[in-house]
C-alpha positions in Angstrom: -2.8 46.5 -57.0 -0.6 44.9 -59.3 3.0 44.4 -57.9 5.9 42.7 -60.4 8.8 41.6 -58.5 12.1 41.6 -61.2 14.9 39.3 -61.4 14.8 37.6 -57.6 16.3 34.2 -56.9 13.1 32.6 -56.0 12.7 29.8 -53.6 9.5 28.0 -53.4 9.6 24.6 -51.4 6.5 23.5 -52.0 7.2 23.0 -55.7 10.7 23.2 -55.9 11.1 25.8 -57.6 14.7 27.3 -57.7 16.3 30.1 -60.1 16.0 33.2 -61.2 12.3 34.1 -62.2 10.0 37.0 -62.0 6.5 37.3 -60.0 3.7 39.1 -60.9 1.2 39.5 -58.0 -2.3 40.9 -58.8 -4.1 42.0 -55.3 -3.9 39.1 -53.1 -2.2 36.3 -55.2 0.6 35.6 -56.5 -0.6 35.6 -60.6 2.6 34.3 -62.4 6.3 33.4 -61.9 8.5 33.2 -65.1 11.7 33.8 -66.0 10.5 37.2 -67.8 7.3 38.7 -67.1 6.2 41.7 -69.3 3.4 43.6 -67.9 2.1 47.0 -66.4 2.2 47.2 -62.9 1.7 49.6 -59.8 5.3 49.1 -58.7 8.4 47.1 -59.6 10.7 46.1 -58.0 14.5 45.2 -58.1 15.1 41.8 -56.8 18.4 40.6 -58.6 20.8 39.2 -56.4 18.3 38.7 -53.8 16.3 35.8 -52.1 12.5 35.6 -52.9 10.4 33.1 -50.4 7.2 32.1 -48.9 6.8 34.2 -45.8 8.1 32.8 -42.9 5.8 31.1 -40.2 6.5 31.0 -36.9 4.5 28.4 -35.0 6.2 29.9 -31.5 5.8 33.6 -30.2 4.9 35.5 -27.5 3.0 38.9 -27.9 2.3 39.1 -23.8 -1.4 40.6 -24.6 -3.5 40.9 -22.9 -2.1 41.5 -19.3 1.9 41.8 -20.3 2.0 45.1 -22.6 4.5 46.7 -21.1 6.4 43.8 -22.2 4.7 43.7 -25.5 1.4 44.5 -27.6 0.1 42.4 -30.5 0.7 45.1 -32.8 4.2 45.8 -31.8 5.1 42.5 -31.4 3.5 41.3 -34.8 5.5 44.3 -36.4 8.4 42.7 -35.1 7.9 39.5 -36.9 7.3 41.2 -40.0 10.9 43.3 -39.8 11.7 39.4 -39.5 10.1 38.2 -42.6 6.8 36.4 -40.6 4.0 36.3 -42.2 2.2 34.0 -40.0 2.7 33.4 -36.3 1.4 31.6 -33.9 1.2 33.4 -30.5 0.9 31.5 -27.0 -1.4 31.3 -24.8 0.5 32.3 -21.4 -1.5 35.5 -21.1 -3.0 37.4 -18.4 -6.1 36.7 -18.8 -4.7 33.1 -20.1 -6.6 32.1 -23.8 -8.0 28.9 -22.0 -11.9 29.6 -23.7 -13.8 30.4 -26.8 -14.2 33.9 -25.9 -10.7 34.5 -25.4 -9.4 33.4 -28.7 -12.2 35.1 -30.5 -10.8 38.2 -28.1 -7.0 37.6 -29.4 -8.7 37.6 -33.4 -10.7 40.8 -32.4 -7.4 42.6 -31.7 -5.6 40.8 -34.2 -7.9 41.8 -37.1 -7.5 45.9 -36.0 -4.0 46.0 -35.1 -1.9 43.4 -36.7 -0.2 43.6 -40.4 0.2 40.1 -40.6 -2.0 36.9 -40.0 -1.9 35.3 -36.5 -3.4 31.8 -35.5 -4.1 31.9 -32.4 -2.6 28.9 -29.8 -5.1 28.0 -27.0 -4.4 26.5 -23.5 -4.9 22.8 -22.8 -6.0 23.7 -18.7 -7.8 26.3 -17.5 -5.7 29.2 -16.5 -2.5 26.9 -16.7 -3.1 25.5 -13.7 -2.9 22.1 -14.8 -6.0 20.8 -13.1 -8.9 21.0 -15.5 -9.0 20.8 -19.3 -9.8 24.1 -21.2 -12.8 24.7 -23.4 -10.7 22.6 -26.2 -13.9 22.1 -28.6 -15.1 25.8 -28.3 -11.7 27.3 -28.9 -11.5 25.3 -32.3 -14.8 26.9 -32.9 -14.1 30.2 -32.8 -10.3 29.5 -34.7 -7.3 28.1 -32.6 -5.5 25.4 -34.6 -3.6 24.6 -32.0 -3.4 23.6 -28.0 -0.2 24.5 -25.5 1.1 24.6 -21.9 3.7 26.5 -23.4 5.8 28.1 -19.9 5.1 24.8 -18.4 3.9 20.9 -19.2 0.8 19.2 -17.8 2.2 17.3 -15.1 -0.3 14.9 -14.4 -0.4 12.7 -17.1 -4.1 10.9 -16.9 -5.4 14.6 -17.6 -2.5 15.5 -20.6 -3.8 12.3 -22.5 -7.4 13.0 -22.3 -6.1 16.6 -23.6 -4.4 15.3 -26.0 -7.3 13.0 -27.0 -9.4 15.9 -27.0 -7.3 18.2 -29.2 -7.4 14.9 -31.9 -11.1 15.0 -32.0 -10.8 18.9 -32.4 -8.4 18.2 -35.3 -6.1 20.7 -33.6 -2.2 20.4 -33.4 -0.5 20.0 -29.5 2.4 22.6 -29.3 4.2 20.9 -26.5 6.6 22.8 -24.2 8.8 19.5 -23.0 9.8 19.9 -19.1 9.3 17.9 -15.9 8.5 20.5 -13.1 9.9 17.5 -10.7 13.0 17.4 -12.3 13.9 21.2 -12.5 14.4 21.6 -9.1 14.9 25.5 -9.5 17.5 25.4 -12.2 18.4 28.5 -14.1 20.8 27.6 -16.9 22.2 24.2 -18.3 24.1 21.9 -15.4 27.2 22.2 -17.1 30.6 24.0 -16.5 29.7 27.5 -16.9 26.5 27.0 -14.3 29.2 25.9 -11.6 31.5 28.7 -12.7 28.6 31.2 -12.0 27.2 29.1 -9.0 24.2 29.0 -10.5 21.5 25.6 -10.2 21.8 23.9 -13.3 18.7 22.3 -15.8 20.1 19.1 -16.4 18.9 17.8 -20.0 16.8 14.9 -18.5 14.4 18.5 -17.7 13.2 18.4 -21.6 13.8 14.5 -22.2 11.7 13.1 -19.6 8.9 14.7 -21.0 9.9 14.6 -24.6 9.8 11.0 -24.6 6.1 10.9 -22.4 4.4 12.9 -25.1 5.7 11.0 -27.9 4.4 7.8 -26.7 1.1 9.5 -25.3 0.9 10.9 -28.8 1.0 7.6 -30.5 -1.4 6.5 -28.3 -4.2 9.1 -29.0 -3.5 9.8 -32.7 -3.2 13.7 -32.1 -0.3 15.9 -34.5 2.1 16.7 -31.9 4.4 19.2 -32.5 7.2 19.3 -29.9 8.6 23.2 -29.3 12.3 24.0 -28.2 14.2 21.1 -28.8 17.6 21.9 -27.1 18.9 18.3 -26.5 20.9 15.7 -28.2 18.2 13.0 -27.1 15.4 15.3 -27.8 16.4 14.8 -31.6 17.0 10.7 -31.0 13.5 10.6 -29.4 11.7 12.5 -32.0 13.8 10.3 -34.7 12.6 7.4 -32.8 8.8 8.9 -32.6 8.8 9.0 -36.1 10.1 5.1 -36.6 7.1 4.1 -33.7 4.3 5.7 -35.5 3.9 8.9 -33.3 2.2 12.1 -35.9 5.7 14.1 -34.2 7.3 17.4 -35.7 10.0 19.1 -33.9 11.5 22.7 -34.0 14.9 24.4 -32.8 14.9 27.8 -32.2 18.2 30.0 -33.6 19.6 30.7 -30.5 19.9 27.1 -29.5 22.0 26.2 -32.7 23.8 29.7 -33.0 25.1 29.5 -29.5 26.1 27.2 -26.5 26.5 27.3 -22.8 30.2 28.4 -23.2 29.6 32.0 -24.5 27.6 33.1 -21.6 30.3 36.1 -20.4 29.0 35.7 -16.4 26.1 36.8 -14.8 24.0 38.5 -17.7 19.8 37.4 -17.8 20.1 38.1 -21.2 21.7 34.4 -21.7 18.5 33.2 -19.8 15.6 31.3 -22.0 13.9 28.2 -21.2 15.0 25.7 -22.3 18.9 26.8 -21.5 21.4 27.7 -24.4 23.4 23.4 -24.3 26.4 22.3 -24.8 28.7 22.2 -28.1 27.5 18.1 -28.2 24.0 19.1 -28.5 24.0 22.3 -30.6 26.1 19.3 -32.7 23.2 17.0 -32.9 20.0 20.0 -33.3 22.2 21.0 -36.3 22.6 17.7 -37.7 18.8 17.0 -36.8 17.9 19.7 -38.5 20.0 18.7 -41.8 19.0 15.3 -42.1 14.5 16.3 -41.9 14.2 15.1 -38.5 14.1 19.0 -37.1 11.9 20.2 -39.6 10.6 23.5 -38.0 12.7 26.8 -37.1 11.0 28.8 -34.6 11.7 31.8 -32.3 10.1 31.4 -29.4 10.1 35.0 -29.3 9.6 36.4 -25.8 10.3 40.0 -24.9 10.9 41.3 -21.4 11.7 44.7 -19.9 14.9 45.8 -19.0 14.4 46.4 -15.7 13.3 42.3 -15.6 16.5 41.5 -17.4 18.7 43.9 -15.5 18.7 40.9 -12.2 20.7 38.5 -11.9 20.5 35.2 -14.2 19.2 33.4 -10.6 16.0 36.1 -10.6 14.8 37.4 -14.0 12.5 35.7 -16.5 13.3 33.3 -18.8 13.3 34.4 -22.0 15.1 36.5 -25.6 13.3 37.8 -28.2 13.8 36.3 -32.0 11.5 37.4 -34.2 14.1 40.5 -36.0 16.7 38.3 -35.8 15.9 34.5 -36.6 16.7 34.9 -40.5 20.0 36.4 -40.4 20.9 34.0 -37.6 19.8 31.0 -39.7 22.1 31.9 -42.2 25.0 32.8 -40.6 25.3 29.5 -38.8 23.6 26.9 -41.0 23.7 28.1 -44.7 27.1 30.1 -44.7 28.8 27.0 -42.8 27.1 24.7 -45.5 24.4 22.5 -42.8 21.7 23.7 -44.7 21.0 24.8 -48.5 18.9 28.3 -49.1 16.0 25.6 -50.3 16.1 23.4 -47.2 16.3 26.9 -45.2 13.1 28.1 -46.0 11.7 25.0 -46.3 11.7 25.2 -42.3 10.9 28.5 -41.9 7.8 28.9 -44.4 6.5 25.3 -45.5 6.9 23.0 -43.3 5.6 25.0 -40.8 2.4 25.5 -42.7 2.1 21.7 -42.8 2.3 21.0 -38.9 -0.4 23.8 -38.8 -2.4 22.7 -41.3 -2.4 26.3 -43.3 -2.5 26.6 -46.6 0.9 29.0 -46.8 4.4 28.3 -47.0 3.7 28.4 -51.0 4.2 30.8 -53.3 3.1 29.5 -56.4 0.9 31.1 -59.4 -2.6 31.1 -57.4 -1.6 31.5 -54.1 -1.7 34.0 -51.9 1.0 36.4 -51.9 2.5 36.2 -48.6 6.3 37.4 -49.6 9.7 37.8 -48.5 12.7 39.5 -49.9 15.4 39.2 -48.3 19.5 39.9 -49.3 21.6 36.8 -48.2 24.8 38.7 -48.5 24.3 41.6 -46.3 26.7 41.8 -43.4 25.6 44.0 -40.4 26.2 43.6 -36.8 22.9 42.9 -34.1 21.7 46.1 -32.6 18.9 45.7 -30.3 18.4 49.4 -30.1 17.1 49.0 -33.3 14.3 46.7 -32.5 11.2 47.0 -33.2 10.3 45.0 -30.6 9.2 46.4 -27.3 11.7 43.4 -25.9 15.6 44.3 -26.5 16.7 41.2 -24.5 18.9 39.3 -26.7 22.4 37.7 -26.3 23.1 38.3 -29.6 23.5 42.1 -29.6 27.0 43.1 -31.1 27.0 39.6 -33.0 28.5 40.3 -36.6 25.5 38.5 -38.8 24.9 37.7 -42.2 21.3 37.7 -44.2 19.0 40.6 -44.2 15.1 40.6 -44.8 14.3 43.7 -46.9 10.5 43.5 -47.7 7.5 41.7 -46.0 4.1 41.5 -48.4 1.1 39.9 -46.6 -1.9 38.9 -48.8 -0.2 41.4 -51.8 0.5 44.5 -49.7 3.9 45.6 -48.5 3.9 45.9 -44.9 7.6 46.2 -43.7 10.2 47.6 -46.2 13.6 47.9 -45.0 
């Protein structure tokens, strides 16, 4: 299959390449970008005026199988990320039956390989079932193909056992994905201890939640020599602690999720579950500083922590439903409207931390779209202006705050390994 994309605004981190090229892909690779390519091909087509990237890569989802698939199936929720331009993603591990052994990732890439369009690395558990008391199978899980270790729901409490984990995972060469939050400290909070939470009457999640915990892993990190990658930031310290992880030696990445830099506290209408994810939507202060850690390289990952609930779950009150909004169909156009429009963040920088830097903490060779490579593509229109319908979805999850929000950005085309898989 020979495939010749015309006239696209390409953006290609990994080389810096910027402009207006063509791309000739032949099967799986990307063959040749130029700024005129003359050659037969299957199909052509159209780019002009449109955005041409690495696919995205999304080191946080959840597709809730096995055990959760009335919330969500691998296939529909890895159709989901490629409606969103994800190529890659990295799923978690909080399943039912948790992925805490070798035969449950090589389960995950079983189902994977028959019913996914795009490539998923799967995330194993660092204890056994979740339960915090006993490490997982960390060397067989590497075996059979996890990259990466996480808690993700929850953090290993005790912290002897977390740093022989994260000792472990060094030795395995895999990557800690670590969800930042002292159990101690929650103390049954369901939104950020703010204004709005004493409005509602609802127990607030004060910020020292993620930044106790944050700041642990960091220096546990440096201590052990493993890559952690810190998930979720929502904090103004969070971004001064992984700044100052960085200046102490610690092998630290960070990510912020869209709805944590697209929204604050202060747009929550009232009692609606839909505003509930883990860690909370902050205040104007820290959306301030995620945004400007983002900007300046210290943020370097966007990720959606993608986690889809049913209605019914999301019908109770903000005090009893999950935590949790899905992401994945919405993460680009979000991205846009509220860091590239407003000017934080250039297209380049953009999908620099949706597609290559990603593939760095990971350790994939993707995020790259140069002559060679494989053709893991997005297309996508940064000018089209649509408003959020979660009808629309894809996703079995439609619980997202940002239905009816007036957005700008819109993937069009998804091509994993050369073949089209999601065309708008």
């Amino acid at each position: 299959m020979i495939t010749l994309i015309k006239g696209g605004y390409v953006l290609n981190p990994a080389t810096g390449l910027e402009g207006v090229y063509d791309v000739l892909v032949k099967d799986d690779v990307v063959a040749e970008i130029a700024p005129e390519i003359i050659a037969e091909a299957h199909r052509v087509i159209d780019a002009a005026g449109k955005y041409v990237m690495p696919g995205f890569i999304d080191l946080h989802q959840h597709l809730r199988e096995p055990g959760f698939e009335y919330k969500e199936t691998i296939a529909t929720g890895a159709m989901a990320a490629a409606v969103g331009g994800f190529t890659t993603i990295c799923p978690m591990p909080n399943t039912k039956p948790v992925i805490d052994s070798k035969a449950m990732v090589e389960y995950l890439n079983y189902k994977a390989e028959a019913e996914s369009p795009i490539n998923i690395i799967p995330v194993g558990a660092v204890t056994v079932g979740q339960m915090g008391e006993t490490l997982a199978d960390i060397k067989g899980m590497a075996e059979a193909g996890a990259l990466a270790l996480s808690e993700d729901g929850k953090s290993v409490m005790n912290p002897l056992l977390y740093k022989e984990g994260l000792k472990r995972a060094a030795e395995a060469g895999l990557v800690m994905l670590a969800h930042c939050e002292d159990k101690g400290l929650l103390a049954g909070g369901v939104m950020n201890a703010g204004a709005k939470a004493e409005e509602l009457g609802m127990p607030g999640i004060t910020n020292s939640v993620e930044d106790v915990i944050t700041a642990r892993d960091i220096i546990l990190a440096k201590e052990t020599g493993v890559k952690l990658h810190l998930c979720h930031c929502s904090t103004a310290d969070s971004v001064a602690l992984v700044r100052m992880g960085k200046e102490i030696g610690a092998k630290v990445s960070a990510e912020v999720c869209p709805h944590h830099f697209a929204m604050t506290e202060d747009e929550i209408p009232g009692d609606d579950a839909n505003y509930k994810m883990n860690p909370p939507l902050r205040s104007k202060a820290d959306v301030a500083a995620l945004i400007q850690g983002l900007k300046d390289g210290t943020m370097e990952v966007i990720a959606t922590d993608h986690a889809p609930h049913s209605a019914e779950e999301k019908k109770k009150s903000i005090k009893d439903a999950p935590f949790g909004i899905v992401g994945s169909e919405t993460a680009f156009a979000l991205s846009m409207t509220a860091l590239v429009k407003p000017g934080h963040l250039t297209p380049m920088q953009l999908v620099e931390k949706l597609s290559y830097n990603p593939a760095r903490v990971i350790g994939i060779d993707k995020g790259d779209i140069a002559p060679g490579k494989i053709a893991d593509i997005v297309i996508a229109d940064p000018d089209a202006e649509y408003t959020i319908d979660v009808n629309t979805f894809v996703s079995k999850g439609k619980n997202s705050p940002f239905h009816g929000k007036r957005v700008t950005g819109r993937v069009l085309l998804t091509m994993v390994n050369g073949e089209v898989v999601y065309e708008y």
